[in-house]
N, C-alpha and C positions, 0 to 999 in steps of 0.2 A: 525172130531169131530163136526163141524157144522153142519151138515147131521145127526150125529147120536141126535143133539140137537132140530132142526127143525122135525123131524120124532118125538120129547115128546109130541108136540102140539098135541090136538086131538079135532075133530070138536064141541068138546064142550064145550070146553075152558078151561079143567078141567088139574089137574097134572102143573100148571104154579107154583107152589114151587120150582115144580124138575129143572123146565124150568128156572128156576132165579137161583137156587143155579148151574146149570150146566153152564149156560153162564159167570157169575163171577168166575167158576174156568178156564173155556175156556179162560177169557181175564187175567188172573194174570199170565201165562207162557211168554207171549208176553211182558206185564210190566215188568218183572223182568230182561228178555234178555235187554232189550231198556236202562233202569236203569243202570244194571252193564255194559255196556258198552257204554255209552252216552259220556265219553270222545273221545273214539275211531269214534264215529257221529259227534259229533262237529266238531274234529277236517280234517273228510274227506269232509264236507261238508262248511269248512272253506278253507280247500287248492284245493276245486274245483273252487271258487268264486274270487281267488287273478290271477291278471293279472300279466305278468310282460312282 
């Protein structure tokens, strides 16, 4: 997807609508993974860090 987003650029600077509205849908798939499972990240990143 980022290839097909940097390929909207054109040497003239023109079409950067398409280029904002495509990267804000590119980064909302990744937020919403991180989001709903953010307990499950704390928590491995919690039991990496405990010595015993």
């Amino acid at each position: 997807m980022t290839v097909t987003i940097s390929s909207m650029v054109n040497s003239y600077g023109g079409g950067w609508e398409y280029l904002t509205a495509a990267a804000f849908i590119s980064m909302v798939l990744p937020l919403v993974v991180f989001f709903a499972l953010q307990k499950y990240f704390v928590k491995g990143v919690l039991a990496g860090s405990i010595k015993e």
